[in-house]
DRENMI-19750 format. One line per 5 residues: number of its first residue (from 0); their letters; for each residue x, y, z of C-alpha. Coordinates in steps of 0.1 Angstrom, whole numbers, plus 5000, padded with zeros to 4 digits. Layout:
N
NUM) A) X Y Z ~ ...
END
This chain:
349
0) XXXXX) 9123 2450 7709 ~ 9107 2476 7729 ~ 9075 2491 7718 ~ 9036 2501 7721 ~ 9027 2471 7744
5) XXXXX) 9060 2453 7746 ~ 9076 2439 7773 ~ 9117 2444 7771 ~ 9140 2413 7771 ~ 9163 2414 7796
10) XXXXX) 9192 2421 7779 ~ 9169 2455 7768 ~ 9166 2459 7801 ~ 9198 2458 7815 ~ 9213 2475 7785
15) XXXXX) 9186 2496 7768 ~ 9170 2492 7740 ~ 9193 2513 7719 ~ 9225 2494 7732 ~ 9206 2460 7720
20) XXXXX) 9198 2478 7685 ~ 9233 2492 7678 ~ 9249 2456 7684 ~ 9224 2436 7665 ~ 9230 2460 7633
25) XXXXX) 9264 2461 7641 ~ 9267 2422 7638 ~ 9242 2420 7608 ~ 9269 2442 7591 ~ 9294 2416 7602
30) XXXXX) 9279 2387 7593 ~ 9277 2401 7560 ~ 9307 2414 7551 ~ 9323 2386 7566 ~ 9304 2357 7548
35) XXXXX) 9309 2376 7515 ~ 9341 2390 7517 ~ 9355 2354 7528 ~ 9336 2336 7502 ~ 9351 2362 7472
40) XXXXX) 9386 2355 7494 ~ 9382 2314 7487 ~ 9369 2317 7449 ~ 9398 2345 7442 ~ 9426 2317 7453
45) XXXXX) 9408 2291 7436 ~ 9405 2305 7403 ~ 9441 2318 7403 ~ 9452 2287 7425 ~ 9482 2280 7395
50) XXXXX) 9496 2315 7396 ~ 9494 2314 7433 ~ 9526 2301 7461 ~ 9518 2281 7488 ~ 9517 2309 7513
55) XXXXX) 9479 2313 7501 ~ 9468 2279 7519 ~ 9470 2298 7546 ~ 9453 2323 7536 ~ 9428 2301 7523
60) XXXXX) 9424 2283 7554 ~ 9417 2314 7576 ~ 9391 2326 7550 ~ 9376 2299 7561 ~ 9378 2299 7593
65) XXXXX) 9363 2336 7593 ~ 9336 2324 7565 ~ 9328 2295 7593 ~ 9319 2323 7622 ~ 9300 2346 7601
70) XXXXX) 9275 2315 7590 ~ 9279 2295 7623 ~ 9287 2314 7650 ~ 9275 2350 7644 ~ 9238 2344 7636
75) XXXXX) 9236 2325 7669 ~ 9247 2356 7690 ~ 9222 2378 7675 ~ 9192 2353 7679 ~ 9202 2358 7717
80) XXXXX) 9210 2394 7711 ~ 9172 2396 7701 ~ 9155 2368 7721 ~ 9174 2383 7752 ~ 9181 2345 7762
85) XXXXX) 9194 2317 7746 ~ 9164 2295 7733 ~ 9181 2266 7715 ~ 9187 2233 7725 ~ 9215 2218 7754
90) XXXXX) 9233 2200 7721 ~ 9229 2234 7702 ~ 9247 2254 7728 ~ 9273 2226 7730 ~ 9283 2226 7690
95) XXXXX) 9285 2263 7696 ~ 9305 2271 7722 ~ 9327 2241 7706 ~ 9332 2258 7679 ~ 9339 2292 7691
100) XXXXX) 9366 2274 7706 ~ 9379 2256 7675 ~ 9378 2284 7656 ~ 9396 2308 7679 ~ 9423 2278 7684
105) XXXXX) 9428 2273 7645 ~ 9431 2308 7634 ~ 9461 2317 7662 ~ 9475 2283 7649 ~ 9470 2296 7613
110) XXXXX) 9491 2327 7618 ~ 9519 2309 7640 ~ 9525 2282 7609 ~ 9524 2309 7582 ~ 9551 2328 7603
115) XXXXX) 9571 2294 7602 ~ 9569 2290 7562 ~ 9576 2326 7557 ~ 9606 2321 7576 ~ 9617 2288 7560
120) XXXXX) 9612 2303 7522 ~ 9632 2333 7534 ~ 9663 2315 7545 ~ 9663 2282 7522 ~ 9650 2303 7492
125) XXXXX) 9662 2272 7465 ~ 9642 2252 7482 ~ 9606 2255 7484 ~ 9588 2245 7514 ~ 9568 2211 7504
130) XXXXX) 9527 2212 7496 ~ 9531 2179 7520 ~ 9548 2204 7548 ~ 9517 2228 7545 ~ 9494 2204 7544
135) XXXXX) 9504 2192 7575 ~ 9506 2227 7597 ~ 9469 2233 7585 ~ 9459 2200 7592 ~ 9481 2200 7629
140) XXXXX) 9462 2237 7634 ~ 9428 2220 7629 ~ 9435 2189 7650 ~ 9448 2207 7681 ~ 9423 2232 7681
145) XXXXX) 9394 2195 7681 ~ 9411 2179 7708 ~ 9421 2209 7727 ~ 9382 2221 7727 ~ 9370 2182 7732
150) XXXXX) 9386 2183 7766 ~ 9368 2219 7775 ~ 9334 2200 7775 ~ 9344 2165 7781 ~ 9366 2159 7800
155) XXXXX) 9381 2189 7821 ~ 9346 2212 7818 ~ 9318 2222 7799 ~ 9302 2243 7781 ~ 9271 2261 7794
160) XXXXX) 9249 2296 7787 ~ 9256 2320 7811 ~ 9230 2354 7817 ~ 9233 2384 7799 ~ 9259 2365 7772
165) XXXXX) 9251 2363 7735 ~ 9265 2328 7730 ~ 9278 2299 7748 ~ 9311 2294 7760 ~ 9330 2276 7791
170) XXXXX) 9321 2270 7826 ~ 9338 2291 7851 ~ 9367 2269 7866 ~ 9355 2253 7898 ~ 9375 2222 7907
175) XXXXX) 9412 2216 7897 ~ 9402 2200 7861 ~ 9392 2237 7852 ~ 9419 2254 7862 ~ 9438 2227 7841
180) XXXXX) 9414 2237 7812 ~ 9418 2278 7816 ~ 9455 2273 7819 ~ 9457 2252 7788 ~ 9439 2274 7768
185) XXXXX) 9453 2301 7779 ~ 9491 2290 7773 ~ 9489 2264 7742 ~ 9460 2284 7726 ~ 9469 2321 7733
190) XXXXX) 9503 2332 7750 ~ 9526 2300 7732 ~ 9517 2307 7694 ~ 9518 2347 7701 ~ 9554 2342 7715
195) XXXXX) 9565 2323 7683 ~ 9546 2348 7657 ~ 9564 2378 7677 ~ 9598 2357 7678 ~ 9600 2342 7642
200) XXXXX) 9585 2378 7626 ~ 9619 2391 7646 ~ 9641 2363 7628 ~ 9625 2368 7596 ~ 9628 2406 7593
205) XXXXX) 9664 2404 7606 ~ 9673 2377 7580 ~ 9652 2395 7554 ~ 9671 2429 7559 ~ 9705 2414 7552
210) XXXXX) 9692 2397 7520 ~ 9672 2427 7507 ~ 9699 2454 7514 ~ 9724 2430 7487 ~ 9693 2435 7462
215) XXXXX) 9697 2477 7468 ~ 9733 2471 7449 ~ 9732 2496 7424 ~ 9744 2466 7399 ~ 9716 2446 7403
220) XXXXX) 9689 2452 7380 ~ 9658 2467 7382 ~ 9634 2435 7389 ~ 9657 2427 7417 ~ 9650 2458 7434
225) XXXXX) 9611 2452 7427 ~ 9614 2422 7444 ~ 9629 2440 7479 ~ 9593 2459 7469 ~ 9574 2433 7464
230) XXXXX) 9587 2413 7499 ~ 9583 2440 7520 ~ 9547 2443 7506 ~ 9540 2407 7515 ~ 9559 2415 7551
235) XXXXX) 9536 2440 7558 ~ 9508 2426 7549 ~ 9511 2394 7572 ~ 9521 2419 7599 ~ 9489 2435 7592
240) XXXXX) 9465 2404 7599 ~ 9487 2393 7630 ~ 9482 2425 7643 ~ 9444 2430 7635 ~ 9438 2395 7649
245) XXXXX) 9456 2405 7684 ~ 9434 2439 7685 ~ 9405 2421 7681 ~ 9407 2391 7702 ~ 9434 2401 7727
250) XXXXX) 9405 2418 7748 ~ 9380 2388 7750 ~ 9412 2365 7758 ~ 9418 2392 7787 ~ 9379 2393 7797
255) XXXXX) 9375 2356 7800 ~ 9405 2351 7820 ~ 9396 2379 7843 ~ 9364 2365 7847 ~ 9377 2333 7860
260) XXXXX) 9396 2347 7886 ~ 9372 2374 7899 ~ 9354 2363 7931 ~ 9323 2381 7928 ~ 9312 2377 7889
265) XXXXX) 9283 2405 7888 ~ 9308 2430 7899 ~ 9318 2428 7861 ~ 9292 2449 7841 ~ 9272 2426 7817
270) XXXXX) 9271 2448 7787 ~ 9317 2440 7785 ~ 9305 2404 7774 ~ 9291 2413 7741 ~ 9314 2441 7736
275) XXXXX) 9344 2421 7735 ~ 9329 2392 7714 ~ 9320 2416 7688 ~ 9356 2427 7681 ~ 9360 2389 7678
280) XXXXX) 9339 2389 7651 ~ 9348 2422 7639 ~ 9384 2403 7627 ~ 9366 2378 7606 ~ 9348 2407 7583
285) XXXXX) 9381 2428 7585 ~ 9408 2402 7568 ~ 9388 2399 7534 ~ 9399 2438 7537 ~ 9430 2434 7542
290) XXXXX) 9436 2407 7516 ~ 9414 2426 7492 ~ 9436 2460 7497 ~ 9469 2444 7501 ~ 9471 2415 7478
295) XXXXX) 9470 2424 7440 ~ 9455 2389 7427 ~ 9425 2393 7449 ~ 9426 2434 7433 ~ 9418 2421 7399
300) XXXXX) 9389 2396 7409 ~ 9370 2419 7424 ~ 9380 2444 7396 ~ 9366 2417 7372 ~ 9335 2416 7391
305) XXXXX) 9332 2453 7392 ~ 9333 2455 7356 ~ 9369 2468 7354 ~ 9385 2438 7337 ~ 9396 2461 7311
310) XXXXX) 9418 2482 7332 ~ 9435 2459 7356 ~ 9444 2434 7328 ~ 9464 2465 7315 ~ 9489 2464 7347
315) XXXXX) 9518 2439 7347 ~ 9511 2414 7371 ~ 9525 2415 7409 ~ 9561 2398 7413 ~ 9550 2373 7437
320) XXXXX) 9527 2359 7407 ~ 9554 2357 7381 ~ 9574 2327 7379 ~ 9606 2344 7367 ~ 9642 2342 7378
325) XXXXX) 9653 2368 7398 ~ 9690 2374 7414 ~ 9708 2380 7447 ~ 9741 2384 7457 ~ 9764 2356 7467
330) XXXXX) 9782 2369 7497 ~ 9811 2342 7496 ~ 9823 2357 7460 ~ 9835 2390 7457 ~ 9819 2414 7437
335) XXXXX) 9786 2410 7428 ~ 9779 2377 7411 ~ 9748 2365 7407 ~ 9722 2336 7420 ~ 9690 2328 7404
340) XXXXX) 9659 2316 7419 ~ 9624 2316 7414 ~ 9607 2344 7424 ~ 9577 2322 7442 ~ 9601 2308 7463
345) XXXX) 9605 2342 7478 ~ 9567 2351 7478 ~ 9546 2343 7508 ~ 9513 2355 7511
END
């Protein structure tokens, strides 16, 4: 930093040395609340991993994800942020612009899947969706994300450090093997699994209205409606980290793209590069909020921690947690007989 017989980085320089301050506290905040939050997030399904559904695999999976960029990815940027230059090794800024990539990839992925099961448990609600069957969406999110990011640097680019940028990332397409490598990204990574989040969401709430308005039957009892309560909690909530994940990483997916079609690259002012990464990492330290606020399992953990066992042990337990039978109507008898199922079936986190 700047001082009594300093010299100013470049990035101090170009920015100021106030800019360079704000964003390294900024990030140190980040890296922070996201390592802890997410590691709380992880413990919290683990210990309560038999009074939790399946639907929390996901959630467990993008805690880690986030946990991953606060410990690997976030400290790297503000080294650079600091150093004003990026003064690791040609392997170092490989593994890390690899796994910016991989990271990005598998939480998109993430959300696209957990869409899918919620959709599934909603309309097939006697029969659960298979561990096996979420097993394999996390493990198909991981896997595309590795290959997909193994062709960016060895096959059809590279990665490289470019001025006034706080981490490593993907050459600027040159040749036709890049443009193959931006448009692939860009489609399989960003614009295909948004279209099927926005498209199954649109199913689901459609399919989830009809079933919920039977449960408002006056004749049904009063745990039936909590469960309409309960579902639309669990709706929201998911609609929530979707749309936090699409504010925060929709503008460095715009940014990139616009900077490999631009002609002339330092007519695009320096200081947008770090901006738009740090809403990228902004998401990882917001979704152990949103689980924390939303989600009434991870409520009493940190209640527990916080030395107020006592009182959250006193409130009856979230639906989605209880393995009771609750009812619906069966719209091929008349009146208002009743189905049972099990209320977990319903309940995706």
């Amino acid at each position: 930093m700047a001082g009594n017989g300093t010299t100013l980085t470049d990035m101090e320089s170009e920015w100021g040395s106030a800019a360079v301050l704000i964003l390294a506290v900024l990030l140190g905040v980040f890296i922070v609340v996201a390592s802890l939050g997410n590691l709380l997030v992880m413990v919290s399904i683990l210990i309560t991993r038999k009074q939790c559904d399946r639907g929390y695999i996901f959630i467990f999976n993008l805690s880690v994800v986030d946990f991953l960029t606060a410990v690997c990815i976030m400290p790297i940027s503000v080294s650079t942020l600091i150093h004003g230059d990026f003064i690791y090794s040609h392997a170092a800024c490989v593994f890390n612009g690899f796994m910016v990539q991989v990271l990005f990839i598998t939480s998109i992925h993430t959300l696209m899947y957990m869409a899918i099961y919620r959709y599934l448990a909603i309309c097939d609600p006697f029969t659960p969706v298979h561990i096996c069957k979420v097993g394999l969406m996390i493990a198909a999110s991981w896997t595309l994300a590795i290959l997909i990011s193994s062709l960016s640097f060895g096959i059809l680019g590279h990665f490289v450090y470019k001025p006034f940028t706080t981490q490593c990332g993907p050459v600027y397409p040159q040749d036709v093997k890049g443009w193959i490598n931006i448009g692939i990204v860009a489609s399989i990574c960003f614009l295909l699994p948004l279209a099927i989040i926005v498209f199954v969401y649109v199913l689901l709430f459609r399919k989830a209205h009809r079933l919920f308005t039977r449960l408002e039957d006056p004749s049904y009892s009063s745990y039936s409606r909590e469960v309409h309560v309960e579902q639309r909690r669990i709706s929201i909530t998911c609609i929530i980290i979707v749309v936090s994940f699409l504010i925060c990483w929709t503008p460095i997916f715009a940014y990139l793209n616009y900077a490999s079609f631009v002609h002339d690259k330092k007519s695009i002012p320096t200081l947008i590069n770090p901006i738009v990464y740090w809403f990228s990492y902004l998401n990882s330290a917001i979704n152990p909020l949103i689980y924390g606020l939303r989600t009434p399992i991870f409520k009493r953990i940190i209640d527990a921690i916080c030395g107020c066992q006592k009182d959250s042990q006193s409130r009856k337990p979230p639906i989605s947690e209880q393995s009771l039978t609750t009812t619906v109507a069966n719209p091929d008898v008349a009146g208002p007989p009743l189905a049972t199922f099990d209320a977990d079936d319903l309940s995706v986190q």
